[in-house]
Every structure is written in C-alpha cells, then in structure tokens.
N, C-alpha and C positions, 0 to 999 in steps of 0.2 A: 498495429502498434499504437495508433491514437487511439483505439479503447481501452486499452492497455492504462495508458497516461488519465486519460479519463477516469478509468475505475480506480487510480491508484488515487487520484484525488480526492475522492471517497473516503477512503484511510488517510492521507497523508494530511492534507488541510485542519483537518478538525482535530487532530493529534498536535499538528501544532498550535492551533489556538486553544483547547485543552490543558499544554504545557502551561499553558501561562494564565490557569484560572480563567477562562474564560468560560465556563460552562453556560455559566446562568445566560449571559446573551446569546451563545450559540443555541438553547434550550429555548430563546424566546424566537428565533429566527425559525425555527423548525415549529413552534405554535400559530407566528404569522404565516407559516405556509398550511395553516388550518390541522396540526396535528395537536391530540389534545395531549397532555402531561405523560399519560402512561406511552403514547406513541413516541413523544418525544424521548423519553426515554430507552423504550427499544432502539431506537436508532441509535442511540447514543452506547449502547452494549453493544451491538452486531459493530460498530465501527470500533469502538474495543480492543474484540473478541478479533476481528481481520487483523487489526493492527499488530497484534501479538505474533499471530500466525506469522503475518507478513515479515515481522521483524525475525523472527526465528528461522524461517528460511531463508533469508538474506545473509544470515549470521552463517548458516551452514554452510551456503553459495560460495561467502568467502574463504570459508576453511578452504572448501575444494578448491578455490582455484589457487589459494597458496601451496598446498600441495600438490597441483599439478603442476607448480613453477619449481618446486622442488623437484620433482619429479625428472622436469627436463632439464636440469641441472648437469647430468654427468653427459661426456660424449655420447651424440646422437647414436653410436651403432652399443650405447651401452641403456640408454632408455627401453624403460619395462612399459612398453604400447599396452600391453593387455592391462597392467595396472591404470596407466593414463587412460583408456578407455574406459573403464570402468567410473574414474573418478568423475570421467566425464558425463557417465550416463546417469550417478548420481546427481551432477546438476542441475542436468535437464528434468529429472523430477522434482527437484526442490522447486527447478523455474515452474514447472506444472501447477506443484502446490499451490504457490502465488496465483496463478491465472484462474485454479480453481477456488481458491477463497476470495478473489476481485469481483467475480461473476456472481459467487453465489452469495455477499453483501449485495451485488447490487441487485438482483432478482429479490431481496429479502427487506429492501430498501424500498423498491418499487411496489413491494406488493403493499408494505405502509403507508407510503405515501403518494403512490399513484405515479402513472408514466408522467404528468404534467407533474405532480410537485417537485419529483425527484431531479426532473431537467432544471427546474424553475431554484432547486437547493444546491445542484452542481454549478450552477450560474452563479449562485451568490455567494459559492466556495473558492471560485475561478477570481473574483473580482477581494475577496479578502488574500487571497494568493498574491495576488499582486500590488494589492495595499501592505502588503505583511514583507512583500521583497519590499519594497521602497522606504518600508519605514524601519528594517532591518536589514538592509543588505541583500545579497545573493543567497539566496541558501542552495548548501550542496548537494547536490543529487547524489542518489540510492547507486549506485553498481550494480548491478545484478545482471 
C-alpha cells in the first residue's frame, strides 16, 4: 500500500503543480537533477499520459461502485449477487489498471532518470506536497 501512495505521487504532485502553470520550474527541478530538456520533457509526457489513464479508471471505479450501491438497494433476498459480482470484478480491474500504469511510469521514470534521481525527484515532490497542503489547505483524496 505505501508504493502504491508512492507511485501515485508520481502522477498526482506534478498534476497539481502543472494545474497551476508551473511547468517551467518543475522542468528546471528535473534539469537540476541532471536531466537534459528532451529528458525533461519525457518525463513530463509519461506523467501525462498515467495521469489520464489514472483519472479514467477512477472515473470508472466510481461508476461501479454507484451501481453496486444501486444495486443493493432492493431487499437482500431480492439482490442480483451475480450482477454485484460481476460489477465488482470489473473493479478490481480498473484498480489493476491503475497499479499497472503507477509501476510502469515508474520503471519508465527510473530508466530516465536513474534509481538515485528518481528517489532524489520523489523527495522533492513529497516536500512540494506538503508546501502545496499548507499553502492551500487539505486536499481531497482520490477514492478508489
């Protein structure tokens, strides 16, 4: 579960400082970790390209579990299990999806910028994270 939270910081941090025009500094913080413009830039796609992904299967996640709240709506001896399982096993692939675009940003991530930079870029994503809650409040976490 904490790589999880890890890789999601990957996507989720640089999506929010992104929102808010920030590219060019986050572009110069991935050049002080010795990546040159075009690397920079890759990295800056591949977190993207997850984010998308990520944001679509969350969107789906939630369909499902409004329909399975739907679902268990009528008396228990009138709920359709085969349908509720089903809704659920779709899910469990979406949650898949996710686990496999977090891993395979960061294998994609790593291989640009090396097992030391990419620690050394999640470090200083951890530390805008928490500059970014204090100087904006709490922000809401994902459901999924």
């Amino acid at each position: 579960m904490k790589r999880c939270a890890v890789l999601a910081l990957v996507v989720a941090i640089p999506s929010a400082l992104f929102a808010q025009s920030q590219a060019g500094p986050e572009k110069k913080v991935l050049e002080q970790l010795g990546l040159n413009k075009a690397q920079a830039a890759q990295v800056m796609e591949i977190q993207g390209k997850t984010e998308a992904t990520i944001r679509q299967d969350a969107v789906q996640i939630r369909l499902l579990r409004a329909q399975i709240e739907k679902a268990l709506l009528p008396a228990p001896a009138a709920v359709d299990m085969q349908a509720v399982n089903g809704l659920i096993n779709q899910m469990a692939q979406a949650r898949a999806e996710i686990q496999k675009a977090l891993i395979g940003a960061e294998l994609e991530l790593r291989q640009i910028m090396g097992d030391d930079g990419f620690h050394a870029y999640m470090r200083h994503m951890r530390r805008e994270l928490r500059h970014g809650v204090m100087m904006r409040g709490p922000m809401h976490s994902m459901h999924i």
